[in-house]
Structure formats: C-alpha cells, structure tokens
N, C-alpha and C positions, 0 to 999 in steps of 0.2 A: 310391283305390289309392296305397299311400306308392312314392315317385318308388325308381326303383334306380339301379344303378352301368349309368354311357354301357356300350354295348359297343365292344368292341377298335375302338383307330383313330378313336373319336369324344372331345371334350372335353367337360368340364362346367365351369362357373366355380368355383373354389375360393376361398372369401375366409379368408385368410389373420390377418387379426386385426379386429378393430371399435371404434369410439369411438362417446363418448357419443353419444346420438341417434341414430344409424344405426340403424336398422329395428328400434326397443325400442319402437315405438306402442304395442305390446298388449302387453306385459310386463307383467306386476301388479306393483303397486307393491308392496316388503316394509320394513316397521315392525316392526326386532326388537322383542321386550320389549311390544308392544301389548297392549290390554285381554283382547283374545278374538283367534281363529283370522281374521273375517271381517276386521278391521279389520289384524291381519298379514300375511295377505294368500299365498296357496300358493308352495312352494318347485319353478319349473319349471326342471329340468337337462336334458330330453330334449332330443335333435337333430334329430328330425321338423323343427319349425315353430321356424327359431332367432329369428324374431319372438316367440315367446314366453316365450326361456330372461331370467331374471332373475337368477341366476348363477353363476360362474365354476366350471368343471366337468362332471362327467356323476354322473349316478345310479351306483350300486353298487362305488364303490371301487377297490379292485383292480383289480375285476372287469368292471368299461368296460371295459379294456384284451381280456376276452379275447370278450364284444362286438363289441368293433370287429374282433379278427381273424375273427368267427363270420359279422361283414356280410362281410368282405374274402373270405373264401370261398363266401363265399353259399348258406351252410346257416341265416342269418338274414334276412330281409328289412328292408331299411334303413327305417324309421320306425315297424317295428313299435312297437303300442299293446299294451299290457299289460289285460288283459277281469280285471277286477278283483273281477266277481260272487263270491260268497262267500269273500273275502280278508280280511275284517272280523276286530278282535281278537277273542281266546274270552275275553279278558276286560278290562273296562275302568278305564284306571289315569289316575287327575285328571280335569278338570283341576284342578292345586295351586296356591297364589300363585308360585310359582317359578317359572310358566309364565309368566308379564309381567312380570317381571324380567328388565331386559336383562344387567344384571350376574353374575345367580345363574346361569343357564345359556347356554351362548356356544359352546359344540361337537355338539349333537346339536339338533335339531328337535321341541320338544314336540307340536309337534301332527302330528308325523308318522307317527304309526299311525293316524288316524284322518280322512285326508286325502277317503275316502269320502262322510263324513259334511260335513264343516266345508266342505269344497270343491265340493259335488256340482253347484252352480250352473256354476263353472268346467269340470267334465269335460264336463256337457250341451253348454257350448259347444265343444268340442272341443279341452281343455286338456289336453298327453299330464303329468299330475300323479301320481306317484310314490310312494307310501310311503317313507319313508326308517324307520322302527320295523316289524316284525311281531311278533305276538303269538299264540303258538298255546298248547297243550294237550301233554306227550309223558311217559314214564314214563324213565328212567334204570337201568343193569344196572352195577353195579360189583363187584367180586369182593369189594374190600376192607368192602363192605356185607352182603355175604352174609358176612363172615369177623365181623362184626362182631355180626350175630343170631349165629350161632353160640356166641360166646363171652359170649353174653346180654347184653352194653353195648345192643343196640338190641333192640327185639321188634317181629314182623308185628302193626297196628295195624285194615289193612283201609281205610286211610285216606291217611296220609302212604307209606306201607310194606305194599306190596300182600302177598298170598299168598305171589307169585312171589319175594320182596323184593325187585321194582322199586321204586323211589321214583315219585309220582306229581309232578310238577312243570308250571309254568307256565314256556315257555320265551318267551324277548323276544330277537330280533334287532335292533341297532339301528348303522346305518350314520352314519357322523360327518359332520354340517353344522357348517361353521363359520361365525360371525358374526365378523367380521376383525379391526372395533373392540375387540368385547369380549375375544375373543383375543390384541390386541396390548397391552391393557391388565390384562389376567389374568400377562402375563410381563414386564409394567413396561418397552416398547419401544413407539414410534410405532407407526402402522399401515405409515406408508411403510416404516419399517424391515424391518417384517416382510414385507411386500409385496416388495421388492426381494430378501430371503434367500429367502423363495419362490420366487420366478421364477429365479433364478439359480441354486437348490444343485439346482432339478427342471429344469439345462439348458434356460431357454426354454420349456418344456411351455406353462405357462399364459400368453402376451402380455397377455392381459385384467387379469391382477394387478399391471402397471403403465402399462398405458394405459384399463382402465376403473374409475375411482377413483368412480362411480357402484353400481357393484355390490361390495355389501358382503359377500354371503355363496360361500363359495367351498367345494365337494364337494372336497375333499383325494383321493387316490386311494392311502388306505392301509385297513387291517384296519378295524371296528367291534370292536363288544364284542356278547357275549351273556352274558344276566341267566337265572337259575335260582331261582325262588320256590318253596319249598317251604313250603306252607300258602296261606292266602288271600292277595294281591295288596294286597287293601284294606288290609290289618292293616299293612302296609311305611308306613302314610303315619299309622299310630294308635301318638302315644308310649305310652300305657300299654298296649302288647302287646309283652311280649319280642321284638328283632331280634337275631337271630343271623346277621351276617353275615363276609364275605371279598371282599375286594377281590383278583383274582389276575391277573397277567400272565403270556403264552402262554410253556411251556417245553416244545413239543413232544417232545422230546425223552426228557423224564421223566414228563411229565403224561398222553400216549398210549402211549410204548413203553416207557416205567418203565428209562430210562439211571441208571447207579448213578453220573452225575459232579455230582451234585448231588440237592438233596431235595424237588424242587418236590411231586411226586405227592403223596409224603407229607402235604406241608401241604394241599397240596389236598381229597385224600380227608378229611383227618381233620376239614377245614372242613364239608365234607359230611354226615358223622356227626354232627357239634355242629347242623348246622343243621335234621335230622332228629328230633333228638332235640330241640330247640327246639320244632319246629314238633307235635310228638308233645305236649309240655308244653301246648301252648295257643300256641302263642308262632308267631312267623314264623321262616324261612331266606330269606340272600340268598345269593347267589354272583353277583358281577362280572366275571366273563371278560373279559379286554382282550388284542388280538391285537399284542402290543407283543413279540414275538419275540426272546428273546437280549440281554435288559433294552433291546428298542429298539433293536438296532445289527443285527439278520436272524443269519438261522443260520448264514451262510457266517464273518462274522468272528466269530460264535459259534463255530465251528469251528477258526477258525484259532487264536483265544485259549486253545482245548481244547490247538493242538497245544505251542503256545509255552508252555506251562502245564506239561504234561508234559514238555519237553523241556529246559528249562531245567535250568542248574547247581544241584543239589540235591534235583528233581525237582518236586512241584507241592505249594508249600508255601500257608498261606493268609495269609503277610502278605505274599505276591508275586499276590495273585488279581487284584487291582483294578489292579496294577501292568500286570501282564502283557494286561489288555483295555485301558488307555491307549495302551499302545504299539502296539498295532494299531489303534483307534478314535479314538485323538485324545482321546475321554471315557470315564470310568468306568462314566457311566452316564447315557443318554438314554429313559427313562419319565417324564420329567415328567410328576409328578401334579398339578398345578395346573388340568387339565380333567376330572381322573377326579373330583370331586363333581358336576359337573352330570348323572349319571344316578340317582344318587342324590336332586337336588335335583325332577330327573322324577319319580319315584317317589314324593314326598313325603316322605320320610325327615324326620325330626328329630330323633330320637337311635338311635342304637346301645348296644343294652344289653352285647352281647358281640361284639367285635369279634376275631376270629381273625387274629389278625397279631402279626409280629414287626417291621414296617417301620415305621418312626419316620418315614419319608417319606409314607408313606400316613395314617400318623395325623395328621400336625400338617397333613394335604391336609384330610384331612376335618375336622378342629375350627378350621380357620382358614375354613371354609366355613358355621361356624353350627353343624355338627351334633353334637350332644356325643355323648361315648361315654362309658360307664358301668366299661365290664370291657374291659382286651384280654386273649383266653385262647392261651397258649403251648400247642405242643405238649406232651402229658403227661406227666408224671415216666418211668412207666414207659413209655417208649420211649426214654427218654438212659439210657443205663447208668449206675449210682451212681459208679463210679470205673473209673480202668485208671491202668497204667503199662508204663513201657517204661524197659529196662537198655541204653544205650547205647553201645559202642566208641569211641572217641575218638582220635585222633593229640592229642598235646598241641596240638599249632597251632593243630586244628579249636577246642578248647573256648571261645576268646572268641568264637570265632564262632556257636556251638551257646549260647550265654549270652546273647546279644544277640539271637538270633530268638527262643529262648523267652521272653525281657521283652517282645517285641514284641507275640507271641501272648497273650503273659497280658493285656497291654491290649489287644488287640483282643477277646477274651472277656469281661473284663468290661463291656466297651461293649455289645457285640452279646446276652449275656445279663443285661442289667443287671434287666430281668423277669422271664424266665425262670428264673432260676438266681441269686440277688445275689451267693453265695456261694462260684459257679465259679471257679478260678482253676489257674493250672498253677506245680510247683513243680518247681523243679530244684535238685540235691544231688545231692552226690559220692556213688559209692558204690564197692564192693571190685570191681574188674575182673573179669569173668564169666575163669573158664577156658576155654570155649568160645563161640562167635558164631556167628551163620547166617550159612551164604555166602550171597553176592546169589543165586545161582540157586536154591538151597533155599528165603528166600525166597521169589522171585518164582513159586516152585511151591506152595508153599503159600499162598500168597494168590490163585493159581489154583483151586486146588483148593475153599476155601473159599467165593469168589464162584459156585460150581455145584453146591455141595451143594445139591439141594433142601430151600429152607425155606417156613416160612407154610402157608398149607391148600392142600391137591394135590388132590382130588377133594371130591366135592358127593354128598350121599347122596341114592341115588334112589328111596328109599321114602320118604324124610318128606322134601320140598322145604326148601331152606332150612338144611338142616343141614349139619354137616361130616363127612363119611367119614373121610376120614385126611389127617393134618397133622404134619408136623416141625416143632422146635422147635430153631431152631442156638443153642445155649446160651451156651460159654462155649471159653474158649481160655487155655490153661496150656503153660508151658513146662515141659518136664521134663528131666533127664540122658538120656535119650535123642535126645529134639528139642522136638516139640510135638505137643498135646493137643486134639483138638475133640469136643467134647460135646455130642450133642443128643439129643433127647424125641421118638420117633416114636409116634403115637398113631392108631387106628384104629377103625371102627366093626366092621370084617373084616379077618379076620385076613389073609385072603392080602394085604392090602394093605401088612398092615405087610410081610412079607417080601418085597414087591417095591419096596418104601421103602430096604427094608436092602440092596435086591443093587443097588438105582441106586447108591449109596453107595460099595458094595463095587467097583462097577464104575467111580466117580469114581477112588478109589485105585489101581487097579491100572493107570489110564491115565496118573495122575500119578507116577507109578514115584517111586525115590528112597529105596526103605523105607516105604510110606506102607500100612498095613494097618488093618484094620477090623475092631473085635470087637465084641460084645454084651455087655452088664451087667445083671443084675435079671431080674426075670420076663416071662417071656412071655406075661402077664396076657391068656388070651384074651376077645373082647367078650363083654357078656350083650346079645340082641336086642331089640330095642322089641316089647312086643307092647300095641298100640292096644287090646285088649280086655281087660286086665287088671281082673280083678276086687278084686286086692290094691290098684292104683290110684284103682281106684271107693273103695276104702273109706279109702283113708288121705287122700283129696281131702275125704270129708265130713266126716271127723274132723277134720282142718283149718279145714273152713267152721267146726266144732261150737265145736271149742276154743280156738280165736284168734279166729275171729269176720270173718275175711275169706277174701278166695279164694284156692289156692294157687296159686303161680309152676311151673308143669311145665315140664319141659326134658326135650327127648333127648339125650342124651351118646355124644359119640363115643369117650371116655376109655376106654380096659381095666380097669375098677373091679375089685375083690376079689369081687363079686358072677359076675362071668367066671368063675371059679372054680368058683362053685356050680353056676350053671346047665351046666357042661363035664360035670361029673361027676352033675346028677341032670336030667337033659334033660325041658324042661317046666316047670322049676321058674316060678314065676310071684314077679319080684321086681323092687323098686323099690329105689330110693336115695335117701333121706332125709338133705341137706344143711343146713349153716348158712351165713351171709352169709360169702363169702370177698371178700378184696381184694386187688389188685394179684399176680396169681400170680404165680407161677414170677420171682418178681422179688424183689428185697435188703428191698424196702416190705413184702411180703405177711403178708396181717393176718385175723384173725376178731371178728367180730362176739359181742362176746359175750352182746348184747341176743337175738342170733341162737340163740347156745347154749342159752341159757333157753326160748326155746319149744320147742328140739328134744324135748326129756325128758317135760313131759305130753303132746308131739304121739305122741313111739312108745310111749310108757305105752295109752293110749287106742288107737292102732293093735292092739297084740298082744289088749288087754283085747276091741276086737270079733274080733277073729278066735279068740278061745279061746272 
C-alpha cells in the first residue's frame, strides 16, 4: 500500500534536496548513447521509491505539476503505479543507429516507448518505470481536407483517406528527456553553465541541477511534441520512399480556433494535404507538432506583443513585428531548433524529399544534423494573389517616412520569399492625388464587414459524404467613384442555400450601415441533382474504358452548371457533364489542358453514337 499524506497535526520528514550517495543504492545506473536499452539502463523519475529515481525531475511535464495538486487534494493516491497491461506501441519504430549515439539524440528517450519490453526485468522487481514515448492508432476530421476532396486536389483512397475523409494516421506522443551533457554541448555552453541557468531562471525548482552533478539526465517540466504519420511508420526510416514532411510549432491560437493575426493553420493544414497526397503516391507523411507556444515566449506575452502590435504609432506594420516581441520578451525569438532533429533522428529519417517550410531556421536545424532534404515546398501560387495595390494620401512630411518603411519592407520580402516568390518585390511611385479618400471610419467598416462575409465551404452534402453543398468565394475588391466593391462566387448544390448565402450577406450590410448594399449579377443557374443510377453515366463511363483505355475520374459537383437549366425545365432529364483538365481556377494562372481537350471530342462522339 503506497504511504499517504500524515493526517492534520501530524509530521512527516521532508528531505528537502540530496547529494551524491545518499540513498541512490538501487538507482540504475544510465549510459547515454549505449549499445542497447539493457546496458542504458531505465529512465526512473517517479516519487514512490526516491531510492530509485536516477534523475532530476518527474515524469509528464507540465503535467507533474497538476499531479502533484491531484495527490495534494487526494483525488490521487501518492505513489500510485501506473498497470501498464496493454499500453504497448500499435506500432514499432527502430531500433535506428541514432539510438547509441550520444550526440545524435540528447532531448527525448529512444527507448522510451518500449520500456515494457526492454525493462520488464526492472518492473518484476518493482521498478515504478514510465514510458516517456506512446504510440497509438487515431483517424484525424479536418474541414480544410474535406474542402480539399471536394475540389478534387485529394480523393477518398479507402486507405490513407477513409469514406468519411478522415485521414487514417499513426499518432506518437513523446514527452522530452534531457541528457545535460549533450544538451550543453548541442548549444556550445558548459554543463555547469547550463545547470546553474536552469536552476536559477526555474527560481530554485530543481536543487539537484546544482548540487547532483552525478545525475545527468534531467525531465524539464515543459510541453513534448506529437508526431502524425500518414502512411506506414517503417517507410520514415526507408530513403528511397518519398517523405513528406513539417516540422510545426504550437500556435494555438490559429492552428485550433483559426485567429486571422497570423497564418499558422494555413501552413499547417496545407502541410497536411501534401503529406496525404504523399503518402496516397506510395510515399510517407510526417508532421512534428512541438508545443513551443508563441514562438517559445507562452501566449500571455504572445498577447501582450498582439496588443503593442496593434497599438503602436502607425498601427501594426511588419518591419516593427520582431521589434515589437523584443520589447516585451527580451528576444525575437526562443524555438531553438537545435533539439528539434533528434525526433527525427528517432525515427530513423535520413533524408527528406519534401520538406514543407518556409523557415530557414528549421532547415539549416535539420541538414546540419546529417539529414539531407531534397525539395522545400512553399505554400502555392494560387493562394498569394498575383498582385495588389494601394493609392495612398500623404501630408508631405509623412512621405520620407512612408519611402523608408517601404525600402524596408521590400527587403524584408525579399528575404522571407527568396523561395517562394524570387521575384516579389514592393514598388513605390508617385502618382495623381485621389480626389477623394476613405475616412478612417469607412475604412475600419469595411474591413469589418469583409472579415465576416462568409467565405470558403459552409455546408457538407448529405447525400453523397464527402462533398461540398454550398461554398462562397470572396473574390476580389475594387475601388469605385462611389467607394468600394466586393465580389464573390456563391455556389450551391441547392438552391435554397444559395439564397440563404445571399441574405447572410445582405444582412452583413445592413448591419454595417454607411451605404453598404448588396446586389446580384448573372444567373441564378439552378443545381442539376446527382442521380447515383444514371444510366447516361453507365454508358459514357464505358465508353471512356473503351476509348482511352483507362478508368474515368467521376465527380459530383456542387457548381450551378448550364445543365441546371435543362433539368429545371424538362424534370427527369438524366444528365452528365463531361469535362477537361482545368488548372488553377478562379485565379490570374487558370489554365486548360489541351492534351485534355483532345480526348473530350472522340469521348462525346462515341457517347451520342451509343445512345442513338
């Protein structure tokens, strides 16, 4: 029975810090970097039996901390053991040579998923021994994936990409061990060095990190990371299988509730999609989740640097970004990536074919760690818009000032898209003084009004899974002699949706007052419906087999085609739409296939010829 807390009015001894020798008898010994697990020997942080803690720390992070308030209320029993029966990975990863390597990995615990297995002699004797890795099985729902079949970039496989289009994925939790040495020597400082910033900037937390210079590995009490394999596990550690991966750090903010003050999600999601589509190819997906919040400095001076951001002289410009978190954090930026390849190095990685990033920090992390990368891939053309501009007001005073942040901004653009874009750049020139300018409050209404238009897909159709009902498309924005112009594409699989698309719209304007009114242009092209038994389908599908000689690509469209039309006025009509390869829609790129064009003509020749 594990001992509990004296009751009221009684003591218990409390030993307040330890040195070498004191009651470490049965301690295992730990050899980072050793051959195998038995000769390194089990990583023990529990408090039960502190005869057998080897070092500095506790098990789970953070998350000791709310632990210890769960024994302090005693809705935990103090030494509980953890019943580990069926806790075993769902799948297994190494061991790799980078797992006896002390140098290669130095913040996480290789053999710490599997401490079951490699340890089991230790628990028999009654060793309270930890996982610090889990490894389970889970499926993933993301909108922007379901937005993604829809617009045919990914299709249901039945494999990576279920019916539902959940993604099927291998998830890996893994909580951070440090080994001190290799850590003080991965950031080119003594141990002592680091030892004593440790103890001191964590107020005294840890005594042991300067008076037990015996105990090398030390449980940090901050986030882990979590891994996302899409496809097989084994394939992460095989160069010649395409890796699609992303290294990404936590931005709660945008990457769960989608905040419009930055574009984490975006990269994220569309990290996602590549690594689906990867792992669709034959190839693998990684994703890196590291819980480094607010680049490393927490969400509260993430916060504060949002307000001083905004609130500064001229408003929240981007060559004052990095200025404006100095001044509140001291640094620009604390993610040191100098330990973020050792889970990489777990996993066996050794090259990266396609590396989804734009951080120069992250990449020269990982190829200064051994692991080559082949491709990094930018977000894609079609989501930066081809160009814009903007007519600006000026006091003469302002303009050397207004000339001096735009040189500023043009270098900082080129820098930050020197990949993405070599060609971006921003120009500035004189032009004829507008006769009129928007007041700041017109403005600030219309850029109101604009952030709440519904855009992107709004409903999911619930006869065919997986498809899109209705979706806006917020276009474009024109100034005119009356004010300004917003444009968008509502599209629906039913009709009544579009017109409730149109009256949210109607109803954004009329709350935005100011003159802001809403009208329609073009047809009110109603839907034609899917009908799954289509026998004009049967036949223009075999004709395809017949005459091209492979299978066709079928799609349901949620679009108001010309075919709306027909079927409105001769009800029953049984009819398809036969397409060619489009590219990049509704965008400045958008392009056809003209390889595409050429099969269409004997494909509907052949269609009409069986139906006559």
């Amino acid at each position: 029975m594990a001992a509990e807390y004296p009751a009221p009015g009684t003591t218990r001894h409390i030993r307040l810090t330890s040195h070498p020798g004191q009651g470490t008898d049965v301690a295992p010994a730990l050899v980072w970097g050793a051959a195998d697990a038995a000769r390194r020997g089990p990583i023990v942080g529990s408090t039960s039996n502190r005869s057998q803690r080897n070092v500095i720390g506790t098990h789970s992070g953070s998350y000791g901390v709310y632990r210890a308030l769960a024994v302090a209320a005693g809705s935990l029993e103090r030494g509980h053991r953890a019943d580990l029966t069926d806790t075993a990975p769902t799948d297994l990863v190494g061991p790799y040579p980078g797992w006896c390597d002390a140098q290669r990995i130095v913040s996480i615990d290789p053999w710490g998923a599997s401490v079951q297995h490699e340890f089991a002699d230790f628990l028999a004797r009654g060793y309270d021994i930890r996982p610090t890795i889990a490894v389970t099985q889970a499926r993933v729902h993301l909108p922007e994936i379901k937005q993604a079949i829809a617009f045919q970039r990914l299709a249901i496989d039945g494999q990576v990409l279920l019916p539902d289009a959940s993604a099927q994925v291998t998830k890996v939790a893994i909580e951070p061990v440090w080994w001190l040495p290799g850590v003080a020597a991965r950031f080119k400082v003594t141990e002592a060095k680091l030892r004593r910033a440790l103890f001191e900037e964590t107020g005294g937390m840890y005594p042991e990190l300067v008076t037990r210079s015996d105990l090398e590995v030390f449980l940090p009490p901050i986030g882990g990371q979590t891994l996302y394999v899409f496809g097989d596990v084994r394939d992460l550690a095989n160069p010649a299988v395409t890796l699609t991966a992303r290294v990404h750090d936590e931005c709660n903010g945008s990457d769960v509730f989608g905040s419009d003050i930055c574009t984490c999600r975006p990269y994220l999601t569309h990290a996602i999609e590549e690594c689906i589509r990867g792992a669709q190819l034959g190839g693998v997906g990684l994703i890196a989740y590291s819980r480094k919040e607010g680049r490393a400095l927490g969400e509260v001076t993430k916060f504060l640097v949002y307000n001083a951001r905004k609130r500064q002289l001229g408003g929240d410009r981007a060559d004052k970004y990095f200025l404006r978190t100095e001044c509140v954090a001291g640094v620009q930026d604390m993610r040191f990536q100098e330990l973020m390849p050792d889970v990489l190095h777990w996993l066996g990685v050794k090259k990266i074919h396609r590396l989804v990033s734009m951080s120069n920090m992250k990449y020269d992390a990982i190829t200064r760690a051994g692991i080559e990368v082949i491709e990094r891939v930018n977000i894609p053309d079609h989501m930066i818009p081809a160009d814009a501009q903007v007519v600006l007001a000026l006091r003469p005073e302002d303009v050397e000032g207004v000339e001096r942040i735009v040189g500023e901004l043009d270098k900082a653009i080129k820098v930050e898209f020197a990949k993405a874009d070599s060609g971006a750049r921003l120009e500035l020139e004189e032009a004829d003084a507008p006769a009129k300018v928007f007041s700041a409050e017109a403005t600030a209404r219309f850029a109101r009004l604009t952030s709440l238009v519904p855009n992107g897909v709004l409903s999911w159709s619930l006869v065919v899974p997986g498809i899109v009902e209705s979706s806006n498309n917020l276009g474009t924005i024109r100034t005119t002699p009356e004010g300004a112009r917003l444009m968008s594409t509502i599209t629906a699989a039913v009709t009544s949706r579009k017109h409730e698309i149109f009256d949210r719209v109607r109803a954004l304007a009329a709350l935005a007052g100011g003159g802001a009114t809403v009208e329609q242009y073009g047809l009110d092209a109603p839907e034609f419906p899917y009908q799954p038994n289509s026998q004009l389908l049967k036949v223009a599908s075999q004709a395809y087999r017949d005459v091209l000689g492979e299978e066709p690509d079928v799609h349901v469209s949620q679009c108001s085609l010309e075919l709306g039309m027909f079927t409105q006025r001769l009800p029953g009509l049984d009819t398809i739409s036969i397409g060619t390869e489009l590219h990049d829609l509704h965008s400045p790129k958008e392009s056809v296939s003209h390889k595409s064009v050429a099969k269409v003509w004997p494909l509907v020749r052949e269609v009409v010829s069986r139906l006559s």
